[in-house]
C-alpha angles and dihedrals in degrees: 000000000000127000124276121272120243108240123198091257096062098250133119111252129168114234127204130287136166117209124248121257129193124261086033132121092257091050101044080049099049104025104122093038094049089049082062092040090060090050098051091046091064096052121118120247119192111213089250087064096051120091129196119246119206104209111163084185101259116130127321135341101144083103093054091045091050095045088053086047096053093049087059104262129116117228124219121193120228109244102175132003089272087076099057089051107055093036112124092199118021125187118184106192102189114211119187134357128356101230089056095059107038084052084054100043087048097051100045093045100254111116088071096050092048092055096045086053096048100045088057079057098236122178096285124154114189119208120214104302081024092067090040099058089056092073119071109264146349136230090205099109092337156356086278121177116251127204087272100222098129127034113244135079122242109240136174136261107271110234115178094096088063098272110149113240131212088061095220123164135042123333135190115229126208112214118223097180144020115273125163101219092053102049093109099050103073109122088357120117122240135170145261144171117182136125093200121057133176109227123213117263136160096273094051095028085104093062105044118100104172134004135192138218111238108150082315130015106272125172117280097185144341129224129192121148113314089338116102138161138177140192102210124061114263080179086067099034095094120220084345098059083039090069107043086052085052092052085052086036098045113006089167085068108057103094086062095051113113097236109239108252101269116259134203107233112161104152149010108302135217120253141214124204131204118216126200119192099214112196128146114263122224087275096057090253121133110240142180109238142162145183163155114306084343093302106133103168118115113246094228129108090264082049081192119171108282108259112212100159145287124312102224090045095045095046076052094056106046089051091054084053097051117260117168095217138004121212134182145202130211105199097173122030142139092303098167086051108018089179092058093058090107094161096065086040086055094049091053080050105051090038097056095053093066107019110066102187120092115300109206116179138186147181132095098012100146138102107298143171123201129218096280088061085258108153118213122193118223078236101066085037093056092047094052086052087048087043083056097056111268115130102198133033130221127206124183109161099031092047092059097045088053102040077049094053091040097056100049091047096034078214123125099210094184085228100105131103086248098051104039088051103044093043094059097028103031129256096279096057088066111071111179112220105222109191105172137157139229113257115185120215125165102226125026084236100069086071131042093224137091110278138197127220120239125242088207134018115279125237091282097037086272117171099200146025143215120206104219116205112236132190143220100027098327095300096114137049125215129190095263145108123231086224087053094041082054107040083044100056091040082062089045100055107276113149097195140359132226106209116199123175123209101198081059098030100119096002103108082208086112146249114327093250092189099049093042089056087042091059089028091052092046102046136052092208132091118283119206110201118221142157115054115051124143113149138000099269086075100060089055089045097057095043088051096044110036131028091253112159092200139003114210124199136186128170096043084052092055101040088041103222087130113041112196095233082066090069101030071064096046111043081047086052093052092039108261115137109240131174101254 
């Protein structure tokens, strides 16, 4: 049975889910994955192989429990104190804000019992928040108290030197100290996604083992005994992250580990990021397709939906040739019941068992109620696909009705899908999917929204252009520009945005350079590129010439008429620090 879900009201809850049955669209997705699945699910584990996982039920920890499971142990979750206690190897891998776990850990008693076994200084490795909650307090939504182990407060990146915060993507780190688990990171990157951070000071200086250089030097992880704790995601860190779970997991075995080549990260890279559009095909299979200004129909006389491959082995594949993400989209989904939409749920499943990179996913996250008169908080429909194994969570439709709503009123409500879900989850678990088109006016003053001058004349001798915000898939306009959509879900609580655009989506011309410094300029979170590429030289071109954090391609992926190890070479080649 899975773990319980994490309501709004801060207690556990099971939400619905149908079993899988054979012959169906899950199954077709996820085959060769579930058959290993089964096969690992009959090994035998002595008690000695098991470790204790400490999910409090916030966000999402599938990725931690596979990635134990991959490297041959068996998890438990901790269901009282008394589990905690007895665990021989506990690992506490904190998803979302800090004021909603503490409250969680108080209430059910476990806050106690994870001092007391810490301060024994039992085998414990804390995972992002849960290396944050170990310091005395928290300025996210606070001051909240924090478990007090070690002195500092937990504050948050200071942007307003035009530093991007949330701080999401691969990160060097610098050691200060020797610490067995991490003996394998130096010069690697390895990733992190957080908007709070502790920084180093005399009175913890004991307990740091590595920092990294975001803006100001923070504290990347601490080290003391068996005790040990990082900010960044070792889950999502690839073979990297694999390894430094296998020194916690197995610190016999270190001396007969084959070193990772060593790397030179210095600073934050680059990423790029693989997308993969997941519908039904007339057959009821889940597919990966593409095409032209969102039309992925074949024009032959079958017109069937255009097949490039299966979601869960092409998400494999891309992990195995180095993207830095994979996202998908689900464009067509249960939208009537977005719960029930299993298959999609099955495909996050299967793929974070295997890819461990971030998994972000979009596509029908909103309120809902189903046939029966049930209601369903975005809220509840985010955390099962949390629960599923996606780490971020992308919302197009639903953004732009409530930047919309927003602006017109100038009150934040806290109602809406990017609220409920940052509040609970933290702001860089929420991306806003910005698909707008180019609209050509000859004077700014013709529109009341913010405008870019053209670098040649448009189709009817235009000087300028508007980028106007649209709505399922680009079928349909709203009165809204993509510069206020942005500036407008930042306010309301978005950590990053994904910006499409429709007139170069298909196209392989390139990124639309104006309208990603228009977004970049206007905003102090992170910006994923996306629409337009068509050779390498286009990724190089959008990370020279805009403050992009990521650039994100499809169709030339699948077809592969682009690998990504072409541009992980390429951007090295022009200087651009990459994960390689």
């Amino acid at each position: 049975m899975e773990a319980p879900a994490f309501s709004s009201t801060g207690r556990y809850r099971l939400l619905p889910c149908r079993p899988l049955s054979r012959g169906s669209a899950a199954w077709s997705a996820g085959k060769p994955y579930f058959e290993r699945r089964i096969s690992l699910s009959v090994r035998a584990f002595s008690e000695d192989s098991t470790v204790t996982l400490l999910d409090y039920g916030a966000g999402n920890v599938r990725s931690v429990r596979n990635a134990i499971r991959h490297l041959g142990f068996d998890v438990k979750y901790v269901n009282k104190p008394e589990d905690i206690l007895n665990a021989k190897l506990l690992v506490f891998p904190g998803v979302g804000a800090f004021a909603s776990a503490m409250h969680v850990l108080t209430d059910n008693g476990l806050a106690e019992a994870l001092c007391t076994y810490i301060e024994k200084d039992r085998p414990f490795l804390g995972i992002c928040l849960g290396l944050q909650l170990l310091f005395e307090s928290s300025e996210e939504n606070g001051p909240v108290k924090g478990l007090g182990l070690i002195p500092g407060v937990v504050g948050r990146f200071d942007s307003s030197n035009g530093l991007r915060v949330p701080h999401i993507g691969w990160n060097g780190v610098q050691l200060t100290k020797e610490s067995g688990i991490l003996h394998d990171i130096e010069g690697q990157h390895i990733y992190f996604v957080h908007s709070y951070r502790a920084l180093p000071s005399d009175a913890n200086r004991d307990w740091v083992s590595s920092t990294c250089n975001y803006g100001d030097t923070f504290i990347a992880s601490i080290s003391r005994g068996n005790v040990h704790a990082v900010q960044f995601h070792p889950e999502k860190s690839g073979e990297v992250g694999l390894a430094l779970l296998r020194n916690f997991l197995c610190p016999s075995t270190k001396s007969k580990l084959k070193r990772l080549a060593s790397g030179k990260a210095s600073r934050l890279a680059k990423r790029v990021i693989a997308c993969l559009d997941v519908r039904a095909n007339d057959s009821g299979d889940l597919v990966v397709t593409k095409g032209d200004q969102y039309d992925v129909r074949e024009h032959t006389d079958e017109n069937e939906v255009r097949n490039l491959g299966k979601p869960v082995e092409l998400a494999g594949q891309y992990y195995s040739d180095g993207a830095d993400e994979v996202t998908f989209l689900n464009i067509t989904g249960f939208r009537d019941f977005p719960l029930g939409d299993l298959p999609m749920l099955q495909v996050l499943r299967y793929t974070s068992e295997n890819v461990f990179v971030p998994l972000a996913v979009g596509g029908g996250i909103r309120d809902f109620t189903d046939a029966n008169g049930r209601y369903y908080s975005c809220l509840e429909v985010a955390s099962e696909y949390f629960r599923s194994g996606a780490d971020k969570i992308s919302i197009g439709s639903d953004a732009v009705y409530a930047a919309e709503t927003y602006l017109k009123t100038g009150v934040k409500t806290g109602q809406s899908s990017i609220e409920q879900i940052s509040t609970v989850y933290g702001k860089q678990a929420v991306v806003v999917s910005i698909d707008p088109r180019r609209l050509y006016v000859k004077s700014p003053e013709e529109v009341e929204f913010k405008t870019v001058k053209l670098r040649s004349p448009g189709p009817h001798g235009e000087h300028y252009v508007w980028y106007q915000c649209t709505i399922n898939g680009g079928r349909e306009g709203r009165p809204i520009g993509a510069y206020e959509l942005a500036k407008a879900v930042e306010e309301l609580g978005a950590g990053e945005i994904l910006l499409n655009c429709i007139d170069c989506d298909g196209q392989g011309q390139g990124f639309d350079i104006d309208l990603i410094r228009l977004i970049t300029d206007a905003v102090s979170i992170p910006v994923i590129a996306s629409s337009g590429a068509g050779a390498v030289e286009h990724f190089s071109e959008v990370f020279q010439k805009t403050s992009a954090s990521a650039a994100l391609a499809a169709g030339i992926f699948h077809r592969r008429e682009v690998p990504i190890l072409s541009v992980k070479k390429h951007l090295l080649e022009n200087g651009i620090e990459v994960r390689s």
